[in-house]
N, C-alpha and C positions, 0 to 999 in steps of 0.2 A: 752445097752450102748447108750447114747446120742450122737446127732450130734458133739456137741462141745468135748465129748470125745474122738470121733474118729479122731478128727480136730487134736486134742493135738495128740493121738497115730502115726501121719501120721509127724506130726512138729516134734515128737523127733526121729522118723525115719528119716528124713531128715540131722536132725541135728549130728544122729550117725553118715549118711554117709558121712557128710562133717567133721566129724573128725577122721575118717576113711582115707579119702581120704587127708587129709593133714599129719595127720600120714606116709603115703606112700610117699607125697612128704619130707617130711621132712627127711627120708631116702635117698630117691635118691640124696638129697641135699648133705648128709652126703659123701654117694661113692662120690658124685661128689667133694668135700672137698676132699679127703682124696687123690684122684686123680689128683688132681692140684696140691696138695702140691706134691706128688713124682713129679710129671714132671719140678717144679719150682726149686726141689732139682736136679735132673738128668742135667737141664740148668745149674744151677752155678755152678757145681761140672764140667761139662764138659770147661767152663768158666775160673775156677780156674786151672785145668788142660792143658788150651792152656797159661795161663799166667807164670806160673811155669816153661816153657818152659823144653828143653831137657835132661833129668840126674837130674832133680831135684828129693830131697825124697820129698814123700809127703803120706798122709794119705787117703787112697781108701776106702769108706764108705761102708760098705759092710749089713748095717740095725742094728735096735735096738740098736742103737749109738754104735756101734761097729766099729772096721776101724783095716786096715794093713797096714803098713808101702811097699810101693814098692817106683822104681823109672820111671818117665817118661821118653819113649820111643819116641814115633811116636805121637806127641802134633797136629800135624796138620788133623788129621785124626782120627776119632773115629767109632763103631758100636754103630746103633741103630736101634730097632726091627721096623719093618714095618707090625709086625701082623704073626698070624698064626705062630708061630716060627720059621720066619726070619728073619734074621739080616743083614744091609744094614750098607759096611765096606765102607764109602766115608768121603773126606772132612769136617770137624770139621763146617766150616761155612753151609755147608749146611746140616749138623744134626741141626746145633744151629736152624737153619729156618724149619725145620720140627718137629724141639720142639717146635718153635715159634707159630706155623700153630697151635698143637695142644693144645699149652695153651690158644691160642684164643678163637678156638672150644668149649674148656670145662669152659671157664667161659663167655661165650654166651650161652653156655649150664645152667650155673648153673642161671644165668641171668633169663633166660628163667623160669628156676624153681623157682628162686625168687618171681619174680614178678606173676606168678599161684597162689602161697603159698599165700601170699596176698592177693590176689585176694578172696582164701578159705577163708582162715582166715576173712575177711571182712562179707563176706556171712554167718560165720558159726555165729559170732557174732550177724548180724542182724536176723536169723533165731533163735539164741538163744533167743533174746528178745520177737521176735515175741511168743514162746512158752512160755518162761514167763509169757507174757502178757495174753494169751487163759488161761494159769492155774488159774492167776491172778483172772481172769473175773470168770472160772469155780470155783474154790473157794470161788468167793464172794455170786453165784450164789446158793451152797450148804447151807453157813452159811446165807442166806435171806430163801431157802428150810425150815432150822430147825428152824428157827425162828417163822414161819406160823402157 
């Protein structure tokens, strides 16, 4: 095996693991999608909830567009999990600011992954060409070989 072949074997190893590794982030992108959406739904539902105000019917989303018919109670006050499977029964405004806190989190979070993704994806492109271009030469290199 020639130097330039082993050039090439080393660039598309490179190049798997940067699409390897945006594969991965491309996932974590996805939870973190999928994660923002329920907390942005869990906001407005809580939202539409204090505005509905006391004794109103309304429709309690319970997933997979599914919902029950109940009536509001206690509008000013709602649970919401703080982790580990507990539930913090306080103040509707300061749930709203601890959903607030955490939809920040996760699209700073997803931000973050963004902008990485990017970043790969730039890399894996320029890496692609790079191998390209070695094949390219190793290529031209063979058909000048048989030509001789």
């Amino acid at each position: 095996m020639s130097a330039g072949e082993t050039e090439l074997r080393r660039g598309i190893a490179v190049l798997d693991q940067y699409r390897a590794n945006i594969e991965t982030l491309a996932q974590q992108q996805e939870i973190i999608r999928v994660s923002l959406e329920e907390h942005l739904r869990a906001r407005e539902t809580l939202v539409r909830y204090q505005e509905a105000g006391k004794a109103a019917e309304i429709l309690v989303p319970i997933g997979a567009n599914s919902f029950l018919v109940a009536q509001s109670r206690e509008v000013d006050k709602a649970f919401v999990s703080i982790g580990s499977d507990l539930l913090v029964y306080d103040d509707s405004a300061k749930q709203l600011g601890r959903l607030d806190a955490r939809i920040k989190s996760i699209t700073e979070a997803a931000n973050a992954i963004g902008q990485r993704l990017g970043q790969l994806q730039r890399r894996a492109e320029a890496q692609g060409e790079a191998v390209q271009d070695l094949y390219d030469r190793l290529q031209g290199r063979s058909a000048a070989g048989e030509r001789s």
